[in-house]
C-alpha positions in Angstrom: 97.4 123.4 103.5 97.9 124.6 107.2 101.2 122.0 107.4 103.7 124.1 108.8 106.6 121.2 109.2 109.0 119.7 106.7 108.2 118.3 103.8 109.8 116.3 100.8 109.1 115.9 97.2 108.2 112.7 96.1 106.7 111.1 93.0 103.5 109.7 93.5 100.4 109.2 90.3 97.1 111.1 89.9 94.1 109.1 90.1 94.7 108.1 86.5 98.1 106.5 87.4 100.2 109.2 85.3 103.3 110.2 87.2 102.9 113.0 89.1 105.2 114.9 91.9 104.0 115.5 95.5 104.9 117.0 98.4 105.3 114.1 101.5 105.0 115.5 105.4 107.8 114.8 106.9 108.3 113.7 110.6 111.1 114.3 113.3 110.0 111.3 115.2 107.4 108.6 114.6 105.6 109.7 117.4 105.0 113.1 115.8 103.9 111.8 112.8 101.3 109.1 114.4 100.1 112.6 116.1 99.6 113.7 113.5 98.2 110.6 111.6 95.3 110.3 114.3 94.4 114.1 114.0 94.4 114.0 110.1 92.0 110.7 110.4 89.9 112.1 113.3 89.3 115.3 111.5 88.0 114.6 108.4 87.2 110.7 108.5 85.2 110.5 111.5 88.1 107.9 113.2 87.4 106.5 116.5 89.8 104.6 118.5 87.0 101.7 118.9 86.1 101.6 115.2 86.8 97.8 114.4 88.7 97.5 111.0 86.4 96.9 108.8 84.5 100.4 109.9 87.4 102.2 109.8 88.4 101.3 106.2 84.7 102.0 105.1 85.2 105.8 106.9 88.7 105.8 104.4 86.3 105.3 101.3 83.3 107.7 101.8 81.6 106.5 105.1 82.4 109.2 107.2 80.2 112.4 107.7 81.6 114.3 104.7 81.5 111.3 102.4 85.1 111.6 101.6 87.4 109.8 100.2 90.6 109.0 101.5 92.4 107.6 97.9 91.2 107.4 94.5 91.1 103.9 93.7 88.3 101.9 93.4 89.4 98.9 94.8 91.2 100.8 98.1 89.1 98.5 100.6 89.9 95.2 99.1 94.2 96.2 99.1 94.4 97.3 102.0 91.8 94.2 103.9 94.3 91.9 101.4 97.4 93.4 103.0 95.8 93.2 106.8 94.6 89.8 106.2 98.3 88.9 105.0 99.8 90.2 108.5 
């Protein structure tokens, strides 16, 4: 809500996977938007620079201070340590 930069509209789906539109930040140059990135994850996930993966992708899913979750799906942890694990 206090994202005062560009933005475009995207589509994206709800938690239920029904289409849905949704307003994407958009970026000037990539190092605005990692800036950004690390302020968003600092501020309400608890990120720290020294977190190894697997703590950081727990914060993502509800093990940060506010318990909050970072996407809906249940199985979050397990794509994204599938797609790491691919690299």
């Amino acid at each position: 809500k206090s994202w005062e930069g560009d933005y475009v509209l995207g589509n994206d789906l709800d938690a239920d996977g029904n289409p849905i539109k949704h307003n994407f930040r958009s970026y000037k140059s990539i190092d605005d938007y990692v800036n950004d990135e690390l302020q968003f994850l600092t501020n309400l996930y608890d990120f720290d620079p020294s977190d190894t993966f697997t703590t950081f992708i727990n914060k993502l899913q509800g093990g940060n201070f506010g318990k909050r979750r970072y996407a809906e799906d249940r199985k979050y942890i397990e794509k994204v340590r599938g797609v790491y694990n691919s690299i």
